[in-house]
C-alpha positions in Angstrom: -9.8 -43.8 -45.9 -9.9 -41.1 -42.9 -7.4 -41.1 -40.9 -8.3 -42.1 -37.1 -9.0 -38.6 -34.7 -6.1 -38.5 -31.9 -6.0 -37.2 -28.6 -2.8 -36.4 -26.3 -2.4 -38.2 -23.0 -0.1 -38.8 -20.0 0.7 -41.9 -19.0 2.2 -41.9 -15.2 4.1 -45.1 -13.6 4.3 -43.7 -10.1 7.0 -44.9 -7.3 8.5 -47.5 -9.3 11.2 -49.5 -7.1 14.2 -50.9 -9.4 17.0 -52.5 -8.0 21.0 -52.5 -9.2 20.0 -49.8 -12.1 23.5 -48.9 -13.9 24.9 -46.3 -12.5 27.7 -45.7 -14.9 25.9 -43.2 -16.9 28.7 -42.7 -19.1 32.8 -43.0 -19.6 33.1 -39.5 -17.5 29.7 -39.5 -15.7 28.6 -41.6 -12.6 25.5 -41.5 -10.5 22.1 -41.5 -11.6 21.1 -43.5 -15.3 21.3 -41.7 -18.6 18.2 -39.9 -19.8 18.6 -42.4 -23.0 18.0 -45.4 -21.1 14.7 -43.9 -20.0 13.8 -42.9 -23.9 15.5 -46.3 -24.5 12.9 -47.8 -22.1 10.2 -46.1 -24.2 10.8 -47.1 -27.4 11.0 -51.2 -26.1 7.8 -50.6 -24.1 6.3 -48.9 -27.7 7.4 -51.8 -29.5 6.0 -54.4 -26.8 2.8 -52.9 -27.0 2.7 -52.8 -30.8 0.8 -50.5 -32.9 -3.0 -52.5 -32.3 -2.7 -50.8 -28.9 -3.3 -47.4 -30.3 -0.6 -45.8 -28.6 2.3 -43.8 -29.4 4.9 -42.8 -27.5 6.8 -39.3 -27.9 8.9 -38.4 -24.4 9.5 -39.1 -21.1 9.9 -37.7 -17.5 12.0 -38.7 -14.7 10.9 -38.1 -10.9 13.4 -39.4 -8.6 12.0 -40.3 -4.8 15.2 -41.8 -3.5 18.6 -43.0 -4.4 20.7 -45.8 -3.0 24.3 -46.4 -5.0 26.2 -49.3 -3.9 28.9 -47.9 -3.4 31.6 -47.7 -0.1 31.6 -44.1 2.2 34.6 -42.7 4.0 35.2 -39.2 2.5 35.7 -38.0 -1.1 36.3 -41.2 -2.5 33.7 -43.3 -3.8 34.1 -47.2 -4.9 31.8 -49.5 -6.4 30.7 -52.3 -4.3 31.7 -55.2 -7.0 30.4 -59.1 -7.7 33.1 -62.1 -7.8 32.1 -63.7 -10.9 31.6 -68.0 -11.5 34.7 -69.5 -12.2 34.9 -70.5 -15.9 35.2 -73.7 -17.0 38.8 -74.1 -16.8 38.4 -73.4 -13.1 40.6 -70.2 -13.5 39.1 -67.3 -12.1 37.1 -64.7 -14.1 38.1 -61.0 -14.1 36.1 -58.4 -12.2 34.5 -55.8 -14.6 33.6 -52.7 -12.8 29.7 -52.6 -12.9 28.2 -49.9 -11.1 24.8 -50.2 -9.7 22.1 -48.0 -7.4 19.1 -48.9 -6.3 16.3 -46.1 -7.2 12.4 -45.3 -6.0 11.5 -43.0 -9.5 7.7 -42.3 -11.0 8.4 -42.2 -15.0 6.0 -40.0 -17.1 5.4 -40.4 -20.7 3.7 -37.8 -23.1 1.5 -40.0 -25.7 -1.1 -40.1 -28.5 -4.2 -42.1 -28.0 -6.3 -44.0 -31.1 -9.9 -42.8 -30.6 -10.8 -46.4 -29.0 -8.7 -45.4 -26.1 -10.8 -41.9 -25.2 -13.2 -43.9 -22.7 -12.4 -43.6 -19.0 -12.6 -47.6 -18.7 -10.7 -48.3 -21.8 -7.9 -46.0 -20.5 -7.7 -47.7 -17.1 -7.5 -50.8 -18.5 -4.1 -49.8 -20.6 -2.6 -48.1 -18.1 -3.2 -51.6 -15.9 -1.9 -53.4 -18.5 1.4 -50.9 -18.9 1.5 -51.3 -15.2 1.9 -54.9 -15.7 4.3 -55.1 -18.2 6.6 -52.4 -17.1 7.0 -55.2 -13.7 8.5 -57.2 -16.3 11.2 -55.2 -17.8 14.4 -53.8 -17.3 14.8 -50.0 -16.4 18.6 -48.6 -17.4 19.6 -52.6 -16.3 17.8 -52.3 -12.9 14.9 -54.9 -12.0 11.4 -53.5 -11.1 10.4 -55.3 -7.9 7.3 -54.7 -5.5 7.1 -51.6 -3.2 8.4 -52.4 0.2 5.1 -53.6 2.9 3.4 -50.7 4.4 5.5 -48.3 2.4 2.7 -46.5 1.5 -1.2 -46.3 3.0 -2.9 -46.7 -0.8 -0.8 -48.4 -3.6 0.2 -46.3 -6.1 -1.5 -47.5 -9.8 -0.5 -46.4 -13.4 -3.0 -43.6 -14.7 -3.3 -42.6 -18.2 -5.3 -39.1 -18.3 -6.1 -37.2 -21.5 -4.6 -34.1 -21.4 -7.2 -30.9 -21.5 -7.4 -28.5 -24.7 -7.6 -25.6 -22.8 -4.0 -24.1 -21.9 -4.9 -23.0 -18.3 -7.1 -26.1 -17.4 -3.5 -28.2 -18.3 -1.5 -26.1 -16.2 -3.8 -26.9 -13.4 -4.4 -30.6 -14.1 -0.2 -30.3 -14.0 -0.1 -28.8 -10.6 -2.2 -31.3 -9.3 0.0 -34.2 -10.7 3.2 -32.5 -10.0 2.1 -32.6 -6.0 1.4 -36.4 -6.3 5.4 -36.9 -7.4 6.6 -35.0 -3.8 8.8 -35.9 -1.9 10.9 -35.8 -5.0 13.1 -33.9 -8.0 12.8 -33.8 -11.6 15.6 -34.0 -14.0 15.9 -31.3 -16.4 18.0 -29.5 -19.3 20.6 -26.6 -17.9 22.3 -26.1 -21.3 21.9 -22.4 -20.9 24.2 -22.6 -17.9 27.3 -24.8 -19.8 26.5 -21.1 -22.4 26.6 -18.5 -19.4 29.9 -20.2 -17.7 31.9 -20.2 -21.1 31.1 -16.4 -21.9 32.0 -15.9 -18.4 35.1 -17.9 -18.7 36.3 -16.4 -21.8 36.2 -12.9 -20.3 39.7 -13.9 -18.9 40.6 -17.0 -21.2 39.5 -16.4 -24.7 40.5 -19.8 -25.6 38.3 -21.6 -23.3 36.1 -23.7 -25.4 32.9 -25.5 -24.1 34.9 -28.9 -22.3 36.5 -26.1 -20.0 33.0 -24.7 -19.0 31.6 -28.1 -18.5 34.3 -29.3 -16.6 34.5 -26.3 -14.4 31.0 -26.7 -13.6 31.0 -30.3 -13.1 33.3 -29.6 -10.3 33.3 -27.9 -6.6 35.3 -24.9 -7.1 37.3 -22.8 -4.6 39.4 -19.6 -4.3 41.3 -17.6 -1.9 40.0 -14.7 -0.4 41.8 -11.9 0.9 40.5 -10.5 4.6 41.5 -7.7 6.3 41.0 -7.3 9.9 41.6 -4.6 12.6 42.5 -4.9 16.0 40.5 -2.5 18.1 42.6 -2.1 20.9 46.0 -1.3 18.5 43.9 -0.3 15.3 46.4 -2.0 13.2 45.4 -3.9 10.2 45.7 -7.7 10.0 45.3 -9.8 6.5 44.1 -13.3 6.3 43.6 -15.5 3.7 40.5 -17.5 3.8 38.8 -20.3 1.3 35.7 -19.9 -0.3 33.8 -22.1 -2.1 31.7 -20.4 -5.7 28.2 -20.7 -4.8 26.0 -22.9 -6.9 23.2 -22.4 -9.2 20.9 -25.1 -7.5 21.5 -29.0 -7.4 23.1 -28.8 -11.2 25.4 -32.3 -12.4 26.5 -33.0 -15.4 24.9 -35.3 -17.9 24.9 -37.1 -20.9 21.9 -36.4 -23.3 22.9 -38.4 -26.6 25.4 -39.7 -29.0 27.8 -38.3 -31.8 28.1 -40.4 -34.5 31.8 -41.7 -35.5 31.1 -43.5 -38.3 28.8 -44.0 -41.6 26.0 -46.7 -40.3 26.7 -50.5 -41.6 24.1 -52.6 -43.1 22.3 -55.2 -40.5 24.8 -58.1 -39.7 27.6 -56.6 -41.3 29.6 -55.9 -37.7 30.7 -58.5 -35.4 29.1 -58.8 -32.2 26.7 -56.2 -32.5 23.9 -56.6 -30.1 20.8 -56.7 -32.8 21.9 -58.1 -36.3 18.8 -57.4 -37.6 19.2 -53.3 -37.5 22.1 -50.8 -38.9 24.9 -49.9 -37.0 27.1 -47.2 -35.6 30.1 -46.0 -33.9 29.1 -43.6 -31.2 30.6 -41.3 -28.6 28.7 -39.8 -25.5 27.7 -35.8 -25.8 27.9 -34.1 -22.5 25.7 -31.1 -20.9 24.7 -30.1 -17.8 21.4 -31.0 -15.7 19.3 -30.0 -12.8 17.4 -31.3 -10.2 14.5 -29.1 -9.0 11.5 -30.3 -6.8 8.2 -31.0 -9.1 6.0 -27.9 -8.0 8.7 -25.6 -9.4 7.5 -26.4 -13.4 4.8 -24.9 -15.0 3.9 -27.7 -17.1 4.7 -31.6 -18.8 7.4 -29.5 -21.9 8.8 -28.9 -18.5 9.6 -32.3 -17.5 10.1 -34.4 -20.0 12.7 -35.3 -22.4 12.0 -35.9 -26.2 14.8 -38.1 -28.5 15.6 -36.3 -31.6 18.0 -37.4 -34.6 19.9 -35.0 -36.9 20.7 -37.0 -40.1 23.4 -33.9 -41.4 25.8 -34.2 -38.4 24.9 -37.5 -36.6 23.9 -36.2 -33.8 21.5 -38.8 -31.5 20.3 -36.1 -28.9 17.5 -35.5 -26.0 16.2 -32.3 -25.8 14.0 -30.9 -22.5 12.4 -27.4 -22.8 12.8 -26.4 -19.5 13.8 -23.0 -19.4 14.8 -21.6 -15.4 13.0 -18.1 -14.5 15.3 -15.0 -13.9 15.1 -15.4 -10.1 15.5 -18.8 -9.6 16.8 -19.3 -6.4 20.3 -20.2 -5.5 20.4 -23.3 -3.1 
C-alpha cells in the first residue's frame, strides 16, 4: 500500500472578531491570550475535522488588528471590569472570581499538509469555507467568534487555503503578498535571544543574576539617574543636575508564556478528581516564561517567521512553543 503524496498549504482565517477572550494569560502575565490557546485551538479544530478531511495541522500564527481589554483607565493601575454572578440556591451571594477578558480583531494562520484530494483549486475553497464555518462555532482562548461589525470593511474577508510553492523565492514572494493583506496589524513572535543578551549583560555587574532577574527586568519600564552638568555663560560656573532617564527599548517586546513544566509523573485517565477530560492522562503543570515581540507583518521574510509550532520533550517535561523568528542585526529600536 503507497502511501498518499502530500503537499504543504496555508490556511488563513483573516479578521476574526472574538469577544471577552481571556486575558489572563498566565499567574504573572496579563494582556493578550497565551500562544497555547491558539495551538490549543488547533489541535480541537484538527480533531473536529477528523482525519477523512485530509488535513493536518502543524503551527499557527497570530496577527493582531486591534485590542480592546475590559479593563478600568486612570493612570498606572489597571482593573478588571468584573461580572456579579447568579445567586446560588440558598440565595446567598456567590463570590466574584477575577476573570479577565479583551475583546480582539486577529487573522490566525495555520501551516498544514494536504491529502492529494485536496490539491484542486475548488476542493481547497470548499475546505477553507467549511473551516470558515466551523471556526464561527468555537471558542478562541474562551472568547466568542461573532460577525464583523456592518460596513467594517468594503469586501468580506473569506478563509483561503493556498498551496505553498516549491520554489524558495516564489514562497517568499507569495509571503509578501499575504503578509500586506494582514496590515494594519502585528505579529507575535519569539525574542528568547533577548531574555540571553539582558542576563550576560546583567551578570557583567551581578554574577549571580540568574534568568528570572533578566526576565523580570525586561518585563518592566526601567529608569536611572543621570548626572548633568551645565554652565552658566554669563558666570561660567558649572551647575549639576540630576535628571531621569528612561532605558530605551528593543521594539514593542512583553513577556510571555510559551508552555508548561511538568510537576508531576502523568496519572492514568480518571485517576484525578475533577480533571477536565477523564478520558486522557494527566499532569501537574507550571507556566514557563520568555519574552515576545510585536513587529508589523512586512518586517518577516517568510511563514517559519510567524508561526508557532508545539513541541514536547519526554526527558524533562517540558510542553513548549517554539517560533523561529530570528531579528536582523539592525533592527530598529522603536
Amino acid at each position: 500500500m503507497t502511501e498518499q503524496p502530500q503537499s504543504e498549504a496555508l490556511l488563513v482565517l483573516p479578521r476574526l472578531r472574538v469577544q471577552n477572550a481571556n486575558a489572563i494569560s498566565s499567574p504573572m502575565t496579563w494582556g493578550f491570550p497565551a500562544i497555547t490557546a491558539f495551538t490549543g485551538l488547533m489541535t480541537a479544530l484538527e480533531r473536529r475535522l477528523g482525519p477523512s478531511m485530509g488535513i493536518a495541522f502543524y503551527s499557527v500564527g497570530v496577527v493582531c488588528h486591534s485590542f480592546e481589554p475590559q479593563v478600568t483607565q486612570g493612570g498606572y493601575t489597571r482593573s478588571f471590569h468584573l461580572t456579579r454572578n447568579p445567586l446560588l440556591q440558598d440565595g446567598s451571594t456567590a463570590a466574584i472570581v477575577e476573570e479577565g477578558r479583551i475583546h480582539l480583531d486577529i487573522t490566525l494562520v495555520f501551516e498544514v499538509e494536504l491529502a492529494a484530494a485536496l490539491l484542486g483549486e475548488a476542493e481547497r475553497a470548499q475546505l477553507a469555507a467549511h473551516i470558515g464555518d466551523m471556526i464561527a462555532g468555537m471558542r478562541i482562548a474562551g472568547g466568542s467568534v461573532v460577525s464583523p461589525l456592518p460596513g467594517k470593511f468594503r469586501y468580506p474577508s473569506r478563509s483561503t487555503l493556498a498551496l505553498v510553492p516549491d520554489a524558495l523565492e516564489e514562497r517568499r514572494k507569495e509571503f509578501r503578498k499575504l503578509s500586506r493583506r494582514w496590515l494594519p496589524g502585528f505579529a507575535l513572535v519569539s525574542r528568547d535571544d533577548l531574555l540571553q543578551a539582558r542576563l550576560a549583560e546583567l551578570q557583567l555587574t551581578v554574577p549571580g543574576a540568574t534568568l528570572l532577574d533578566a526576565w523580570l527586568d525586561l518585563s518592566r519600564l526601567n529608569h536611572h539617574a543621570v548626572r548633568q552638568k551645565t554652565v552658566d555663560k554669563k558666570t561660567g560656573d558649572t551647575a549639576e543636575a540630576m535628571e531621569w532617564m528612561t532605558d530605551r527599548r528593543p521594539g514593542w517586546i512583553v513577556p510571555m508564556p510559551v508552555g508548561f513544566a511538568a510537576l508531576s509523573d502523568l496519572h492514568g485517565p480518571g485517576t484525578v478528581a475533577g480533571a477536565r477530560d477523564p478520558r486522557v492522562p494527566f499532569r501537574f503543570v507550571e507556566s514557563v516564561y520568555s519574552m515576545g515581540q510585536w513587529i508589523s507583518p512586512h518586517r518577516l521574510t517568510g511563514v517559519s517567521d510567524l508561526v508557532w509550532e508545539p513541541t514536547y520533550d519526554p526527558a524533562s517535561g517540558l510542553y513548549r512553543c517554539f517560533n523561529a523568528y530570528q531579528a536582523p542585526p539592525s533592527f530598529p529600536v522603536s
